[in-house]
C-alpha positions in Angstrom: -7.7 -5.7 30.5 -9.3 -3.1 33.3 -5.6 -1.5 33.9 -5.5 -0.3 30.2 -8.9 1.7 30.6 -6.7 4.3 32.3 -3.5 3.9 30.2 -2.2 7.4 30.1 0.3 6.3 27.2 -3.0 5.8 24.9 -1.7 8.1 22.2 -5.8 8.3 20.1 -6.6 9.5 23.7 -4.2 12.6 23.6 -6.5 13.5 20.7 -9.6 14.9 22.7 -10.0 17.9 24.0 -12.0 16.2 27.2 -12.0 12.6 28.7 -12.4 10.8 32.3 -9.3 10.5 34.3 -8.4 7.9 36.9 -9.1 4.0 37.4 -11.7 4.8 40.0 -14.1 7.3 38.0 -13.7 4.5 35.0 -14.7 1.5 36.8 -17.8 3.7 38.0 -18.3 4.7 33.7 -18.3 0.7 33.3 -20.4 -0.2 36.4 -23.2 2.5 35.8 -22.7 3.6 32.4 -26.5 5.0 31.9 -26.3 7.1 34.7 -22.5 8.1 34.0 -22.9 8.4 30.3 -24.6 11.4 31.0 -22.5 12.8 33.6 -19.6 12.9 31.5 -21.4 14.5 28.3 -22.5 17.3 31.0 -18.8 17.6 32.4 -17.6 17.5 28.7 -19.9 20.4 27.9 -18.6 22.2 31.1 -14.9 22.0 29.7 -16.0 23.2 26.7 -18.0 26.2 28.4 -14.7 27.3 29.5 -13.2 26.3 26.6 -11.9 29.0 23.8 -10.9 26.6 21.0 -12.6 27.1 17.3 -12.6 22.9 17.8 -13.5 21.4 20.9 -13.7 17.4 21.2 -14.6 14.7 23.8 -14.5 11.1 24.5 -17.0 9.6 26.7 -16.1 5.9 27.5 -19.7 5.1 29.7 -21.6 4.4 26.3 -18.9 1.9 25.5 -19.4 -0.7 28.5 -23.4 0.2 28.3 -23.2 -1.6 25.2 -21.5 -5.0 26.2 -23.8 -4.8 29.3 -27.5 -3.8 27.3 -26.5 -3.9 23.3 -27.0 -1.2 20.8 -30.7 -0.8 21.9 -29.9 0.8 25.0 -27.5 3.5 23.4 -30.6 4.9 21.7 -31.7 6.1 24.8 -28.8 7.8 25.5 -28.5 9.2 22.3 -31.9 10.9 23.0 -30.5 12.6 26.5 -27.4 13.6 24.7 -30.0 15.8 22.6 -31.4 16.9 25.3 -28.6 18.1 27.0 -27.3 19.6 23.8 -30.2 21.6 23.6 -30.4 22.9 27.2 -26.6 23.9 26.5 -27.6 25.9 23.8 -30.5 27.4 25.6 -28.5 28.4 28.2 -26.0 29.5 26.2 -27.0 31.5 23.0 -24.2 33.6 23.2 -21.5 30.8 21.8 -23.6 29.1 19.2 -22.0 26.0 18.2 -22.3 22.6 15.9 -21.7 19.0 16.8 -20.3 16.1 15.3 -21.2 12.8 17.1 -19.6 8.9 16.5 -18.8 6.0 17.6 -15.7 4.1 17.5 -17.0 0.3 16.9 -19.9 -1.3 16.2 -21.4 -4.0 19.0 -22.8 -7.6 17.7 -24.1 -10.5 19.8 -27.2 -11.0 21.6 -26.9 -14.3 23.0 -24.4 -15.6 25.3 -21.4 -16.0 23.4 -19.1 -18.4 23.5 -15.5 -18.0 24.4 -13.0 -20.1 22.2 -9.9 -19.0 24.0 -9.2 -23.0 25.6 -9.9 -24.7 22.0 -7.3 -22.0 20.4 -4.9 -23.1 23.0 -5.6 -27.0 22.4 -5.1 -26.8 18.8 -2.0 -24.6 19.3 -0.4 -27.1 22.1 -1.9 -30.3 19.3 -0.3 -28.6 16.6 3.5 -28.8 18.4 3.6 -25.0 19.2 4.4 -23.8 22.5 2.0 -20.7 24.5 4.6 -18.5 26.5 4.1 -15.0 28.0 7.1 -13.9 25.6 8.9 -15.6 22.5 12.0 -17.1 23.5 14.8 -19.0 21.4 13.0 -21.8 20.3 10.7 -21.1 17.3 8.2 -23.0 18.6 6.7 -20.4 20.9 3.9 -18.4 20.0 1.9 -15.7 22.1 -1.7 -14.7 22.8 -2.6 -11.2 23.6 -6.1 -10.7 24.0 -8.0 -7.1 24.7 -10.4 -8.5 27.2 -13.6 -9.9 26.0 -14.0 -9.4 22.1 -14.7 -11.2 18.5 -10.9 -10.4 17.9 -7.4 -11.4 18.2 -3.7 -11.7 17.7 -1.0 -14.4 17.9 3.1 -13.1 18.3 5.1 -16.1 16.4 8.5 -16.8 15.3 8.0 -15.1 11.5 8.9 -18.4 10.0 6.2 -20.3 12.1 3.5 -17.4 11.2 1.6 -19.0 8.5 1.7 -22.4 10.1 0.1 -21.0 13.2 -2.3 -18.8 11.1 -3.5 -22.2 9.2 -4.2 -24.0 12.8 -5.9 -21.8 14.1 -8.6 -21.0 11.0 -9.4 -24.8 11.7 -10.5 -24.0 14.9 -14.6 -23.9 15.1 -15.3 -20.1 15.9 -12.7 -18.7 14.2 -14.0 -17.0 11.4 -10.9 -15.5 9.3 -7.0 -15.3 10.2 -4.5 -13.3 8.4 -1.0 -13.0 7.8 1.2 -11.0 6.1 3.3 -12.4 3.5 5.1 -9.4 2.0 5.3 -5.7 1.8 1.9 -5.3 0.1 0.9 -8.7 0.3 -1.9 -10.6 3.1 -3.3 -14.4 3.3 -6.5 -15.3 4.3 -7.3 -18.4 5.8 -10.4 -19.7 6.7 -12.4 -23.2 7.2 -14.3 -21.9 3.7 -11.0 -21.9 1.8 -8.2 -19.0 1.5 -7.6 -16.0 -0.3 -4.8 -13.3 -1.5 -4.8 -9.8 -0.9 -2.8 -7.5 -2.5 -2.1 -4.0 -2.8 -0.4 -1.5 -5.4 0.5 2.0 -4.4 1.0 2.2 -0.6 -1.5 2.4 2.7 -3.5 5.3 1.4 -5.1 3.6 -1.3 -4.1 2.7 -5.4 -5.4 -0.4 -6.6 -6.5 -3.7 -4.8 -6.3 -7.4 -6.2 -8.2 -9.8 -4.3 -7.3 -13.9 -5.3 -9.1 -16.7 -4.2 -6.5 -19.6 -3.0 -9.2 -22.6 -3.1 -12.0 -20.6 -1.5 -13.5 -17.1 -1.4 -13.4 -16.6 2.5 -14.6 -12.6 2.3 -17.2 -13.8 -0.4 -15.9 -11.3 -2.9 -15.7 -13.4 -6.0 -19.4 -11.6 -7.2 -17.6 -8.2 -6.1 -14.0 -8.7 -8.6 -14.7 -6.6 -11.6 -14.8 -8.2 -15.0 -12.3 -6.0 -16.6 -8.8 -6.7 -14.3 -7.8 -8.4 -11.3 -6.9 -4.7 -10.1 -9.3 -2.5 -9.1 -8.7 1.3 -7.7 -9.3 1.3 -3.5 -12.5 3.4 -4.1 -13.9 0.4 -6.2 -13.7 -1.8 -3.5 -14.7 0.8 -0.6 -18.1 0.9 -2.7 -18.7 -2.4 -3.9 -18.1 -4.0 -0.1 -19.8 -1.3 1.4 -23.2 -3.7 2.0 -21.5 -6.5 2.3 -21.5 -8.7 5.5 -17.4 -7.8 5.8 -17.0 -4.5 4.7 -14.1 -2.3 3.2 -12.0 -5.7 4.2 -9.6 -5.3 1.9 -8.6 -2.2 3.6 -9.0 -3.0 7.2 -7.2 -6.1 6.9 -3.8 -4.5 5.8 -3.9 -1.6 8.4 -4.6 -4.0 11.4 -1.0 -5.1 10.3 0.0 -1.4 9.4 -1.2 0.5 11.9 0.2 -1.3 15.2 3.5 -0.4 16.7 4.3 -3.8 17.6 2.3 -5.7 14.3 1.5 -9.3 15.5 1.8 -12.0 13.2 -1.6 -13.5 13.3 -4.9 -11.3 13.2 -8.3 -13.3 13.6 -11.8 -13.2 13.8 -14.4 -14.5 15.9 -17.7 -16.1 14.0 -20.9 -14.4 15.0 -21.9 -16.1 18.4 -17.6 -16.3 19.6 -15.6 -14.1 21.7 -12.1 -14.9 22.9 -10.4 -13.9 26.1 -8.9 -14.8 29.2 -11.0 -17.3 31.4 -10.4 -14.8 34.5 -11.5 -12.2 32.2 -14.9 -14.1 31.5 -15.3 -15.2 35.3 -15.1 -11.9 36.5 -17.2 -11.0 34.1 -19.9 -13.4 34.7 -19.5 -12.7 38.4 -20.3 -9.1 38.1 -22.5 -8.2 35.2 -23.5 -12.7 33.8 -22.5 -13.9 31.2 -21.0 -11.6 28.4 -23.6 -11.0 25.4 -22.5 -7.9 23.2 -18.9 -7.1 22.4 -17.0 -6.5 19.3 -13.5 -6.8 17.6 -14.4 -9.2 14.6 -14.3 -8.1 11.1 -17.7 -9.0 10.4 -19.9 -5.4 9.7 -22.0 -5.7 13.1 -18.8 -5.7 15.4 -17.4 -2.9 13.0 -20.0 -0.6 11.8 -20.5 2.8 14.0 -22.7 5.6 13.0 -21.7 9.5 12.5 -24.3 11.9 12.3 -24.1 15.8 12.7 -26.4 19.1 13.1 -24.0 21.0 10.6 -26.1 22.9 7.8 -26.6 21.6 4.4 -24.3 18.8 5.9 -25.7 15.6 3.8 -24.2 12.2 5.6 -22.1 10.0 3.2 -23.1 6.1 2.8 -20.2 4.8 5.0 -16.9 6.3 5.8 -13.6 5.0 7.0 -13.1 6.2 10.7 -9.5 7.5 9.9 -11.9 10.2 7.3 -14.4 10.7 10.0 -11.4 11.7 12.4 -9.4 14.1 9.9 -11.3 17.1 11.5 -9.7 16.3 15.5 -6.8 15.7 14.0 -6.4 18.7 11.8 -7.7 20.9 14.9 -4.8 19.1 17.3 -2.1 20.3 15.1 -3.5 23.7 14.8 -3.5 23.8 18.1 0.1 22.7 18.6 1.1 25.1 15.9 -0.3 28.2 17.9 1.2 27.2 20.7 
């Protein structure tokens, strides 16, 4: 929601070196993010002018609700005047030569009006004998939505015994593409209206070998991609052979939306091209202010997911695809460097 796009408790936002502070400056980022996309970068670039770190990074959020408002077209043109400004910067400045890094966080997918499923999740919920509460109480019964605004993702808080049950009404649902659930250590379901499958894992949540099993379907469509020799195939197997595929590195992704969350819910879904799911105050405002909602993203399908990297670093020769955690080693290895001299 619009209170979290100031959350100082953010902990990825502690990462950059540079972002926009306050409610007030943000809402202006999300209301004119052309114009305001460019104010930050030349802000950013002013922080970094005074600025003596060997690694200097910042997050502009403008480019982010520029595309839900104008899709990915429109963030070519700012991708244009970001050159631009980086190479007045440099003009100007020739006496602290520099090399960038730029990326995205997300991809953005839609293009049409889409269709928010949040009341038929809710019906088929309430039909299926489960209860929606703001917090699990005593009764097993009660489950819990949590969405992030407007996007093609997300979760469902359950009782742990009801969580598979839950996950299995709600893949019925038209517009839900995929939910998972964990069912042990190193172990996820898949269930979709194409069938389900099994994922499981050997050797921990930075990679070893993968095992993908189709449970009377092939909802990833990965059955062409399993290798002839084994069931189990190494993580980089997988990271290459699902790399042009329309859900990519899934095997992966789906465990750390589980792994990676402080509070882990129990169900994680996606959206089907064309699908969003919020709250309907969330979509009124939203058609109120800006029309009806036509780019987001969340869903595990590659347009919602894909971002791009690129760089001016010499001889610097861009990989296929990488995994964002790779793509954000270099922040991170900087951060602690930084805490270290200090």
């Amino acid at each position: 929601g619009g209170l979290s796009l100031s959350e100082v408790s953010a902990a990825w936002k502690d990462t950059f070196d540079w972002k926009l502070h306050g409610l007030v400056r943000t809402a202006f980022a999300y209301g004119f993010p052309r114009r305001y996309s460019l104010w930050e970068l030349r802000h950013g670039l002013e922080a970094f002018e005074r600025s003596a770190a060997p690694v200097f990074s910042m997050y502009v959020v403008s480019t982010d609700g520029l595309a839900h408002l104008s899709g990915p077209d429109a963030l070519a043109d700012v991708l244009v005047a970001v050159q631009t400004q980086l190479a007045d910067f440099r003009q100007c400045h020739r006496h602290k030569p520099f090399y960038t890094v730029l990326l995205s966080d997300h991809g953005i997918a839609g293009g049409e009006s889409l269709r928010n499923i949040w009341p038929a999740v809710r019906r088929a919920v309430i039909k299926a004998g489960f209860r929606p509460r703001n917090r699990l109480g005593a009764g097993d019964r009660d489950v819990v939505f949590n969405p992030y605004g407007l996007l093609t993702g997300f979760v469902i808080y359950t009782h742990p015994a009801q969580a598979a049950a839950v996950a299995a009404t709600v893949a019925e649902v038209p517009g839900v593409d995929l939910a998972a659930v964990r069912k042990g250590a190193d172990c996820w379901q898949l269930l979709s209206a194409r069938g389900g499958a099994e994922i499981m894992r050997r050797g921990g949540i930075d990679g070893g070998l993968w095992r993908y099993r189709q449970l009377g379907g092939d909802p990833l469509g990965y059955a062409s991609l399993q290798p002839a020799t084994s069931e189990w195939a190494p993580d980089k197997y997988w990271f290459d052979a699902s790399r042009g595929s329309f859900y990519a590195d899934a095997l992966h992704r789906v465990a750390q939306s589980f792994e990676l969350a402080a509070a882990p819910a129990s169900v994680v879904c996606s959206c089907t091209p064309g699908c969003m799911f919020g709250g309907i105050k969330t979509e009124l405002l939203s058609r109120a202010t800006v029309g009806r909602l036509k780019w987001t993203h969340g869903a595990l399908h590659r347009d919602a997911s894909l971002g791009f990297m690129m760089s001016d670093l010499p001889a610097w020769e861009a990989p296929p695809m990488v995994r964002a955690e790779e793509a954000l080693e270099c922040l991170a290895a900087a951060k602690a460097a930084k805490q270290e001299s200090a």
